[in-house]
C-alpha positions as CSV (number, residue, x, y, z in Angstrom):
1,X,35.8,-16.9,39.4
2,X,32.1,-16.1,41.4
3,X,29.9,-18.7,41.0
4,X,26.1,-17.9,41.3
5,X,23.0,-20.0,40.9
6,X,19.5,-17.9,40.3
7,X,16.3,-19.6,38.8
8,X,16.3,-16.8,36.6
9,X,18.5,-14.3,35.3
10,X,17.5,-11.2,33.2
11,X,20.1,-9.2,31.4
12,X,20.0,-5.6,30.3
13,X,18.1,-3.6,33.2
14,X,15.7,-1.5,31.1
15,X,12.3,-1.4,31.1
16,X,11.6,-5.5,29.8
17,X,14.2,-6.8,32.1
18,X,13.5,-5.1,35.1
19,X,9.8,-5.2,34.9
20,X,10.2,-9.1,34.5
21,X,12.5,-9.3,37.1
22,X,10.4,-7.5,39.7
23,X,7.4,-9.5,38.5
24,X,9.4,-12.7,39.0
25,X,10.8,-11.8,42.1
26,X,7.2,-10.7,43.5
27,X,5.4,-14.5,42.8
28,X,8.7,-16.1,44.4
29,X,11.3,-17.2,42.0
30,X,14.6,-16.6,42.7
31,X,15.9,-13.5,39.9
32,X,18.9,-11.9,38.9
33,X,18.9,-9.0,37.0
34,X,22.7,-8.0,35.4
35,X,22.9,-4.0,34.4
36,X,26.0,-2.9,32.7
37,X,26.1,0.5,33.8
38,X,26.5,1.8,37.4
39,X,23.6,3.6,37.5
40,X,20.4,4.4,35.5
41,X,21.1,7.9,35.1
42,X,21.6,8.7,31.7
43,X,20.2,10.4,28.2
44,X,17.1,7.9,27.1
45,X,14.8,8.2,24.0
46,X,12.5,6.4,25.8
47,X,10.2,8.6,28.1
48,X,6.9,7.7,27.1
49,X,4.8,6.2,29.8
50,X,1.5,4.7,27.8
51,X,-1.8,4.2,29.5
52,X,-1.4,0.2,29.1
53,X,2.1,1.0,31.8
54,X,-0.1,2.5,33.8
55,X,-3.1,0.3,34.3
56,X,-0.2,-2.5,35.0
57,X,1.3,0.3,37.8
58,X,-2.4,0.0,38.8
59,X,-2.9,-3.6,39.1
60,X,0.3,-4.0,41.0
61,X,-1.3,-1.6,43.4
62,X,1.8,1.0,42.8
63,X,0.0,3.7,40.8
64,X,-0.8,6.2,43.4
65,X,3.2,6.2,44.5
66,X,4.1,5.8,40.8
67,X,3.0,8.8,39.9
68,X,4.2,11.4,42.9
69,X,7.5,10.9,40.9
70,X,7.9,13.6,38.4
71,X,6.1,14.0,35.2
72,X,3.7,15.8,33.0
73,X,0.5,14.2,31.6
74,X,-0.3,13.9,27.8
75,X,-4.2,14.2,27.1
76,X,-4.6,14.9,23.8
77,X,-1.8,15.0,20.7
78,X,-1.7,17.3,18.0
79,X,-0.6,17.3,14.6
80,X,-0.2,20.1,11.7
81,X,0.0,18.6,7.9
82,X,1.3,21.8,5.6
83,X,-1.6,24.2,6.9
84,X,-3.8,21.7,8.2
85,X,-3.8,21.4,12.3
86,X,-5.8,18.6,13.6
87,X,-6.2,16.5,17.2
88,X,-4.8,13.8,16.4
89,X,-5.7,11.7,19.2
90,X,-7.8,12.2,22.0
91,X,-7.2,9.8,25.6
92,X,-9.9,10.9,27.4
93,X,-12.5,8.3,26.6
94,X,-10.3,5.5,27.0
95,X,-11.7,2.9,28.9
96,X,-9.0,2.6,32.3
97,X,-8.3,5.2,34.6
98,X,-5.3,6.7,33.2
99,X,-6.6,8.7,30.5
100,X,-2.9,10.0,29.5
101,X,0.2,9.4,28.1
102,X,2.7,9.9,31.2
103,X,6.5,12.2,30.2
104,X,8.5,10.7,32.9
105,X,12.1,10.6,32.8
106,X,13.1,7.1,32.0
107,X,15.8,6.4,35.3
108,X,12.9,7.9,37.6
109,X,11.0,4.5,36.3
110,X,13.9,2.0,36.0
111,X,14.7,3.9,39.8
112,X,11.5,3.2,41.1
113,X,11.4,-0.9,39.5
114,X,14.4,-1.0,41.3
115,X,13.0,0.5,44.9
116,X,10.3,-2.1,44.2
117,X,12.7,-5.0,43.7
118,X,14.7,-4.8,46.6
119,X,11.7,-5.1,48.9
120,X,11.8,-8.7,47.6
121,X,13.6,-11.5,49.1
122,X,14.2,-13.4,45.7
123,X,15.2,-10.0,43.5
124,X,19.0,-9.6,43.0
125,X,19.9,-6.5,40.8
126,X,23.5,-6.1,39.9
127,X,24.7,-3.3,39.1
128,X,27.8,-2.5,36.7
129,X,27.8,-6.1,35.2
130,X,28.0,-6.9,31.9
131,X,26.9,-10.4,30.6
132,X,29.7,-11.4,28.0
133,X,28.9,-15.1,27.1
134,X,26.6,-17.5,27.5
135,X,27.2,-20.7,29.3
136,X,25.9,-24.2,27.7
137,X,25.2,-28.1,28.7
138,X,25.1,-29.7,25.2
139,X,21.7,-27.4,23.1
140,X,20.4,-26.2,26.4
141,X,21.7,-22.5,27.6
142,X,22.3,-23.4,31.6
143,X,23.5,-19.7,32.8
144,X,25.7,-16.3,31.8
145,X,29.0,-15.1,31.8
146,X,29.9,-12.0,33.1
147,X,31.8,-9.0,33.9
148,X,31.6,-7.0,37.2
149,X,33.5,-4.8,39.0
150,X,35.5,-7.5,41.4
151,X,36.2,-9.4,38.2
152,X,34.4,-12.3,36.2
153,X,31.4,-14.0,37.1
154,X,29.5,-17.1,35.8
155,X,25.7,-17.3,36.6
156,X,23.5,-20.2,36.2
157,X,19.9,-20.1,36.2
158,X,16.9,-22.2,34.4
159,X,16.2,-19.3,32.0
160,X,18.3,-16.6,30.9
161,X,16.4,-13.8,29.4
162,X,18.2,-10.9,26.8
163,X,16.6,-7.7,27.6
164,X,19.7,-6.2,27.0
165,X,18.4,-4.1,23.9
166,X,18.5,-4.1,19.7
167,X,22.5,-3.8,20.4
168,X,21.9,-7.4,22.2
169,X,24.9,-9.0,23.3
170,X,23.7,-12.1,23.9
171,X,21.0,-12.5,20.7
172,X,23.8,-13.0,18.6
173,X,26.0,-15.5,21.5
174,X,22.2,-17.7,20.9
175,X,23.0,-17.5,17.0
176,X,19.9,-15.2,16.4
177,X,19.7,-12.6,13.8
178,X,17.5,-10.2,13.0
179,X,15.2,-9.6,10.3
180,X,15.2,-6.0,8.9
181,X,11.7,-4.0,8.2
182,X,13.7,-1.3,7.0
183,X,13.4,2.5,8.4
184,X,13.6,5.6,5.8
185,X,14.6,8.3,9.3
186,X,16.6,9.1,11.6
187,X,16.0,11.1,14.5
188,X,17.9,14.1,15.7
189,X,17.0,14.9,19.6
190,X,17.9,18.0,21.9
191,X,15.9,20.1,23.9
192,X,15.2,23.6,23.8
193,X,14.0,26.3,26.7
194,X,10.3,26.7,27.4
195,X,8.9,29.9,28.7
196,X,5.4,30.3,30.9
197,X,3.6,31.7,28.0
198,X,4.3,28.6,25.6
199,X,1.4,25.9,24.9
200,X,0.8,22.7,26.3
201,X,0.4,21.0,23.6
202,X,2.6,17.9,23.1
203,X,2.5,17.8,19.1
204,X,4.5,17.4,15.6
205,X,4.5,19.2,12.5
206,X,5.3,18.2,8.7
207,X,6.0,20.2,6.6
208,X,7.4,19.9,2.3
209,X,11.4,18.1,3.6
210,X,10.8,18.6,7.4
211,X,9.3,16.8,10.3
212,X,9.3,18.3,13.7
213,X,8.1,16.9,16.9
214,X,7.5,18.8,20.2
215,X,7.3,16.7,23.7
216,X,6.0,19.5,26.7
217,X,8.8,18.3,29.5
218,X,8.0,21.2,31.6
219,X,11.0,24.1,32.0
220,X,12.1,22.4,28.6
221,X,11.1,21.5,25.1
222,X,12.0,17.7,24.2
223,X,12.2,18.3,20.3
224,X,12.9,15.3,17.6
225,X,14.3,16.5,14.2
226,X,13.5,13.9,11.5
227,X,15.6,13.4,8.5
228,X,16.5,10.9,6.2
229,X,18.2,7.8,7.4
230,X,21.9,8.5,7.1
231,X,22.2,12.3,6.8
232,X,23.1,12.8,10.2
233,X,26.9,14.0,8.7
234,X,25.1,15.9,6.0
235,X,22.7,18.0,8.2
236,X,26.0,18.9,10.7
237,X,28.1,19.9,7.4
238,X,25.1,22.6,6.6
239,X,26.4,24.4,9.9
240,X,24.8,25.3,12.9
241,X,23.2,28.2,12.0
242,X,21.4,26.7,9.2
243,X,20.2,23.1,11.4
244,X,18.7,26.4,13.7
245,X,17.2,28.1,11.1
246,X,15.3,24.9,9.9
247,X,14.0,24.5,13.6
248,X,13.3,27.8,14.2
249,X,10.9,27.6,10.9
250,X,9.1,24.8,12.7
251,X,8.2,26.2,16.2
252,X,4.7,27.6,16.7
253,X,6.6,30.3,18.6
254,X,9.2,33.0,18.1
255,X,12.0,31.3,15.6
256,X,14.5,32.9,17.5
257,X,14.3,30.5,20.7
258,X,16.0,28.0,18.0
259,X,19.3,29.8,18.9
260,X,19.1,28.6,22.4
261,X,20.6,25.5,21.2
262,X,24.6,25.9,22.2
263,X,26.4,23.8,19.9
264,X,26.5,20.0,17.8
265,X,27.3,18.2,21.6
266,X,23.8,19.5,22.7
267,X,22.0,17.0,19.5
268,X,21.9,13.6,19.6
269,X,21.2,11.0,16.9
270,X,18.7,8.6,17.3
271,X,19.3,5.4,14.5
272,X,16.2,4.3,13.9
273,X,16.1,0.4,13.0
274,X,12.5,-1.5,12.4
275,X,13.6,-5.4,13.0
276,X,12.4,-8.3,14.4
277,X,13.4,-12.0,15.6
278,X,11.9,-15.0,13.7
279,X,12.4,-17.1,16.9
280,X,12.8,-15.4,20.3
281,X,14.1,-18.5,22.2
282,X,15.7,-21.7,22.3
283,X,16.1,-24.3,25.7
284,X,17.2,-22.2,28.6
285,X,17.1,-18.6,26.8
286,X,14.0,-15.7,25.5
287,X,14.9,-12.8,24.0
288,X,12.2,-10.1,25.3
289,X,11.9,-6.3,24.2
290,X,14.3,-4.6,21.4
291,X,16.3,-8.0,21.4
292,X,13.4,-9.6,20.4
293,X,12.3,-6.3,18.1
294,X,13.6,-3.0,18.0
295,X,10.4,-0.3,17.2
296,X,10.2,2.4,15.1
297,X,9.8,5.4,17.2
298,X,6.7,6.4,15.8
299,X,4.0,6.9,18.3
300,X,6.6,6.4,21.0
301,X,5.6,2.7,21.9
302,X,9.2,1.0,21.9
303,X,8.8,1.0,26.1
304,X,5.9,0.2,26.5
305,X,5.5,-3.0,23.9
306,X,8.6,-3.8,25.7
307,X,6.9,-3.7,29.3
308,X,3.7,-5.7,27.6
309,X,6.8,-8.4,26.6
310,X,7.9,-8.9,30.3
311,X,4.6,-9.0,31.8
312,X,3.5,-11.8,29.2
313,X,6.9,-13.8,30.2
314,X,5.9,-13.4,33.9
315,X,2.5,-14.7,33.7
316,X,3.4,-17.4,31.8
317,X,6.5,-18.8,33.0
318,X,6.4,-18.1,36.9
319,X,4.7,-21.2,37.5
320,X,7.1,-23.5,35.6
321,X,10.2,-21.7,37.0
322,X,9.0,-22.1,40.6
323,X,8.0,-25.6,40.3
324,X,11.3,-26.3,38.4
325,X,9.7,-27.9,35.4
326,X,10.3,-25.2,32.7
327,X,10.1,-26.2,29.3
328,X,11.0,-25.0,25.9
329,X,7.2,-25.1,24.9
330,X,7.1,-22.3,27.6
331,X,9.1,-20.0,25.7
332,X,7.8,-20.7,22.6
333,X,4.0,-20.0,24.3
334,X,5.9,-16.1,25.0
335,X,6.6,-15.5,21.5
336,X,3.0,-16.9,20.5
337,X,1.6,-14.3,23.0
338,X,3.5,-11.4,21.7
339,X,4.3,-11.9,18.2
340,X,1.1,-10.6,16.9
341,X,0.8,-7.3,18.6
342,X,4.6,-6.8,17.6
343,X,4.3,-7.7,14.0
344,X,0.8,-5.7,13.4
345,X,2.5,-2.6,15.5
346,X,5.6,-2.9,12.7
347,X,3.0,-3.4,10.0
348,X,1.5,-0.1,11.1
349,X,4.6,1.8,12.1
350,X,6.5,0.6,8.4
351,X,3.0,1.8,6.6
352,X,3.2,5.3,8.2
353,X,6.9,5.4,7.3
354,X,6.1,4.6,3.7
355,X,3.1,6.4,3.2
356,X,4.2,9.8,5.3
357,X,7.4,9.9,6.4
358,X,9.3,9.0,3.5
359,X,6.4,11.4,1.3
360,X,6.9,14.3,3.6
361,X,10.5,14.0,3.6
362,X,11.0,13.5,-0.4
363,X,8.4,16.6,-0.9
364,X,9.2,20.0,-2.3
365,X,6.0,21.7,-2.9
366,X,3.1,22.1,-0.9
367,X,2.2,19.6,1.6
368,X,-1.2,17.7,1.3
369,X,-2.4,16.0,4.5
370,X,-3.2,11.5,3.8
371,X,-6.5,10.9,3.9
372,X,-6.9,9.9,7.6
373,X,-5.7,13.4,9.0
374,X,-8.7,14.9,6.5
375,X,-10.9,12.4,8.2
376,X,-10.3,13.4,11.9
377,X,-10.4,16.8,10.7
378,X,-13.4,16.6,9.4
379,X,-15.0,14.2,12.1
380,X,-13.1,14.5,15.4
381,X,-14.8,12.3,17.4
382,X,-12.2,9.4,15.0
383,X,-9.7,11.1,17.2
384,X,-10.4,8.3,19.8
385,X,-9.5,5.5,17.2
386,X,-5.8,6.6,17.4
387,X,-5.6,6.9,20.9
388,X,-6.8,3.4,21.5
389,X,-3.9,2.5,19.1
390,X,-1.2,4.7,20.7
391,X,-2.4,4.2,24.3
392,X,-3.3,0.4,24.9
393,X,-1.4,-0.9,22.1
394,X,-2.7,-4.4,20.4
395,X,-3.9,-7.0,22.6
396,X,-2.9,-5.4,25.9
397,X,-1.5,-7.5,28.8
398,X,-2.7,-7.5,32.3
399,X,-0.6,-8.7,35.2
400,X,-1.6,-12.2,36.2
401,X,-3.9,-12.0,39.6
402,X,-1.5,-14.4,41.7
403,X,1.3,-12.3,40.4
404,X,-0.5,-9.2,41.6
405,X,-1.6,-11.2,44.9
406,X,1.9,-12.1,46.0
407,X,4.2,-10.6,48.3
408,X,7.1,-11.7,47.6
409,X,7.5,-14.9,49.3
């Protein structure tokens, strides 16, 4: 069996673990990062880069490059409640320099993490390697098991971090379970055709029994059916034709693009799960991102409260790992940094389910818009209040300055 020793290794490559493992890598401490697929090209949810990303793209000095890669930049959101339209949030006077919400496909940023990691000495991403187990000296986790291609592995590091998602192998190896908020939704996703003449406008619409959400992707529609949680075989019995016809009475365009969509392989299903850990870590191992807590996809912030979770690990536990004294106060000071911002995000995001989605979803007759849409309607400069919300999240993180100094070495 390979035998490796890192000072840290990171498992799941998403956006958590390889934003912390780039970070790492960059101040000098010696990182593995284990991915179980070959490559990063595949179908994510997740494509929503928020204006807190970017300010930390900007701090590393990588904004300019970031964004060369291909995407399309989200100013303002709508929203129509019944026959009510209103801006729902307006970026524009945020205080940074990225006044947007960035549509980037998600392996273009795991892609270009990657490209940034390997121009570090300490960074060591591999590839098509699962983690399996986790490896222990009496309480203390000392290092991973693993899967790869030329057979088993064992890895041991200081601190092994789960990034590896709300389907967490290696949350429930620690003896963690989750804690469940609860979701009333689930989401169906596919894409539909978008012509020259279309809007820009990235926005949703609810209507009495339907919720229907429009991302601008540029030659394509990214579109999110809602419908209650556990339907998904309900909604396929119907037919076809009449999941189309339900679509096709949502667009702000001709109903007839709805039949553009081919067939049932061309929809996905998105399970939405609200959950949370009570403790994130024990001696030797943090659970960071949707193994920590899995987010609602309301306002899209699942990534980027995710990123916010890496960056907080990096700035406080570089130090300790490269001096070789890390302790389990450490991790514990990780989960006191980002507990807050994740529990009052779920509070919000559980609220909003409550109060709209499960209402909206439920109704039958006309469709009344809550209280808060009627006051950005009626006053639209509160249109900024959501977009600080949406765009730098609660209690933002910056990237520590000798992080953002180093060079690797």
């Amino acid at each position: 069996m390979d035998q490796q020793r890192v000072t840290c290794c990171v498992t799941g490559g998403g956006p958590a673990g390889m934003m912390l493992g780039v970070l790492l890598a960059r101040i000098g401490v010696k990182v593995c990062v284990l991915e179980k697929h070959a490559d990063f090209f595949r179908d994510f949810r997740g494509d929503t880069i928020h204006p807190s990303t970017l300010r930390m793209m900007e701090e590393l000095g990588w904004l300019g490059e970031f964004l060369k890669l291909p995407h399309q930049e989200v100013q303002r959101l709508y929203m129509q409640f019944g026959d009510t339209r209103v801006e729902m949030a307006d970026f524009g006077h945020l205080p940074i320099t990225t006044k947007f919400i960035a549509l980037m496909p998600q392996w273009d940023f795991l892609n270009f993490l990657a490209e940034k990691g390997r121009g570090y000495a300490n960074f060591d991403l591999k590839m098509n390697t699962e983690a399996t187990g986790l490896i222990y000296d009496g309480d203390r986790v000392t290092g991973v098991m693993a899967k790869s291609p030329s057979g088993p592995i064992t890895i041991k590091a200081d601190l092994v971090v789960a990034a590896d998602g709300r389907h967490s192998t290696l949350r429930p190896a620690a003896g963690f379970v989750t804690e469940d908020r609860g979701a009333p939704m689930d989401v169906m996703w596919f894409r539909l055709p978008r012509l020259p003449t279309d809007t820009e406008e990235t926005q949703g619409r609810f209507d009495a029994g339907h919720i229907f959400i429009m991302l601008q992707r540029g030659d394509y529609w990214q579109c999110a059916y809602v419908i209650p949680q556990g339907q998904d075989a309900e909604v396929r019995a119907a037919g076809l034709d009449a999941f189309r016809k339900a679509v096709g009475q949502m667009l702000p365009f001709d109903p007839d693009r709805a039949n553009a969509l081919p067939d049932w392989d061309h929809v996905k299903l998105l399970t939405v799960a609200v959950d949370r850990l009570k403790h994130w870590a024990k001696p030797g191992f943090l659970c960071i991102g949707d193994a920590a807590h899995a987010m609602s996809p309301i306002g899209g912030v699942g990534v980027n409260l995710a990123v916010q979770d890496a960056v907080a690990a990096a700035n406080l536990l570089w130090q300790p790992l490269k001096e070789g004294n890390l302790q389990f106060s450490d991790l514990e000071a990780v989960q006191a940094r980002r507990e807050f911002p994740t529990v009052a995000t779920q509070r919000l995001q559980v609220a909003i389910q409550n109060r709209v989605i499960s209402k909206t979803l439920g109704a039958s007759g006309p469709l009344h818009p809550p209280m808060f849409v009627k006051m950005i309607s009626a006053f639209p400069f509160l249109s900024r209040l959501p977009a600080r919300v949406l765009g730098l999240g609660v209690r933002p993180e910056h990237v520590a300055e000798a992080i953002c100094a180093a060079d690797g070495r």
